[in-house]
C-alpha positions in Angstrom: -49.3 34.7 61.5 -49.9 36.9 64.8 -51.4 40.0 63.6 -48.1 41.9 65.8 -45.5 40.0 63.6 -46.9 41.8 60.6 -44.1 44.4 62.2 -41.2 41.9 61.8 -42.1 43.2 58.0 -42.9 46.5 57.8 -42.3 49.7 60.3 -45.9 51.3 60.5 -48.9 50.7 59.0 -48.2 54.5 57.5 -46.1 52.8 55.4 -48.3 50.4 53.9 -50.7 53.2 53.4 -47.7 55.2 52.2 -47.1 52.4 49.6 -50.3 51.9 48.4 -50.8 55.7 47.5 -47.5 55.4 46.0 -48.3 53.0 43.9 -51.6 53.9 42.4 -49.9 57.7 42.0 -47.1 56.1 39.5 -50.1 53.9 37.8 -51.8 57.6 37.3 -48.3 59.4 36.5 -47.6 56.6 33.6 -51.6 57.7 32.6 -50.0 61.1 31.7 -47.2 59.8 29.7 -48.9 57.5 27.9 -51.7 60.4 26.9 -49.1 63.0 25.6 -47.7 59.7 23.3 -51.5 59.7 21.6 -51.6 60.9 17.9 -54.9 62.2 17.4 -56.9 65.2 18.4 -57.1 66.8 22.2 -60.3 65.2 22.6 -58.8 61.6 21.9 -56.3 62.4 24.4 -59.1 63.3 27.3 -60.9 60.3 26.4 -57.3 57.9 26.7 -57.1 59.6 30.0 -60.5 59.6 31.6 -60.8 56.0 30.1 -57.0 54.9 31.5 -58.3 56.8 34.6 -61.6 55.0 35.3 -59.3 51.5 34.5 -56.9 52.3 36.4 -59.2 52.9 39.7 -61.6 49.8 38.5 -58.2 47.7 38.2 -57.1 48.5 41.8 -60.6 49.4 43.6 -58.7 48.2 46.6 -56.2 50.7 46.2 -58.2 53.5 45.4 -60.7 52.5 48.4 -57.8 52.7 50.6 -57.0 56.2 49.1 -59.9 58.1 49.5 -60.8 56.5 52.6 -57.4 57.1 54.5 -55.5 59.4 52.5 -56.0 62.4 55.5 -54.1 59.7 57.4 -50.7 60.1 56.1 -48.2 62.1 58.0 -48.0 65.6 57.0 -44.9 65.6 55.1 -45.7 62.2 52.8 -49.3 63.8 52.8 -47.6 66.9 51.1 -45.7 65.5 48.5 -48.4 62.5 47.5 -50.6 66.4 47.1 -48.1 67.8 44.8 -48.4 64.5 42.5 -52.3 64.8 42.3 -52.1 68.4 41.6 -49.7 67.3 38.5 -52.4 64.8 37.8 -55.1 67.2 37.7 -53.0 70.2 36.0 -52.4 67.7 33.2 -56.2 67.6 33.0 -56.8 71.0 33.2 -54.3 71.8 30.2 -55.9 69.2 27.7 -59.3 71.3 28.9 -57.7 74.2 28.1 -56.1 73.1 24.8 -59.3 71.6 23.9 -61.2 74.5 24.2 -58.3 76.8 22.2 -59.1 74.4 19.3 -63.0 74.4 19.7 -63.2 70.8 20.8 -64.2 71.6 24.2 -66.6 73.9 25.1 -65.4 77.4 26.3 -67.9 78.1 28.6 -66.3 75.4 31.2 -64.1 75.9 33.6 -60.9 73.7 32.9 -60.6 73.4 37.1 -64.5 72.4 37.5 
């Protein structure tokens, strides 16, 4: 295959970068649902999802390569919304910190956004 017919398939390679953010976003959106299904303590939950986290980037290294690598190089507007599902991501975070540290699990002294 010519490296231009790649085209015939897909409009830009935005899109394939588009795609492959997309993609590891839902694997890291399903992370969340499947922590607020765990029966145990808040801790439990932050370690299911720091532990689904660290799979879930190990699993598809490729992925997560191309994300941090060429994430700035999404157009503003797909850039935007792919922000607004890693600040979900990370709120998610911040709440079990917070819940953690209501219940004295976590340590009160640190700061759920650190």
């Amino acid at each position: 295959m010519l490296k231009g017919s790649l085209y015939y398939y897909i409009d830009s390679k935005e899109d394939v970068l588009l795609q492959i953010v997309e993609r590891l976003h839902g694997i890291f959106s399903s992370n969340i649902e499947t922590v607020k299904r765990v029966q145990g303590s808040v801790l439990d939950q932050i370690w299911v999802f720091v532990y689904r986290l660290v799979v879930a980037n190990t699993v598809n290294y490729v992925g997560s390569a191309v994300f941090f690598n060429e994430f700035r190089s999404l157009g503003d507007k797909d850039r935007a919304r792919i922000v607004k599902m890693r600040d979900r991501h990370e709120q998610f975070l911040r709440e079990l910190l917070a819940a953690g540290q209501g219940s004295a699990e976590v340590c009160a002294r640190i700061e759920p956004k650190i």
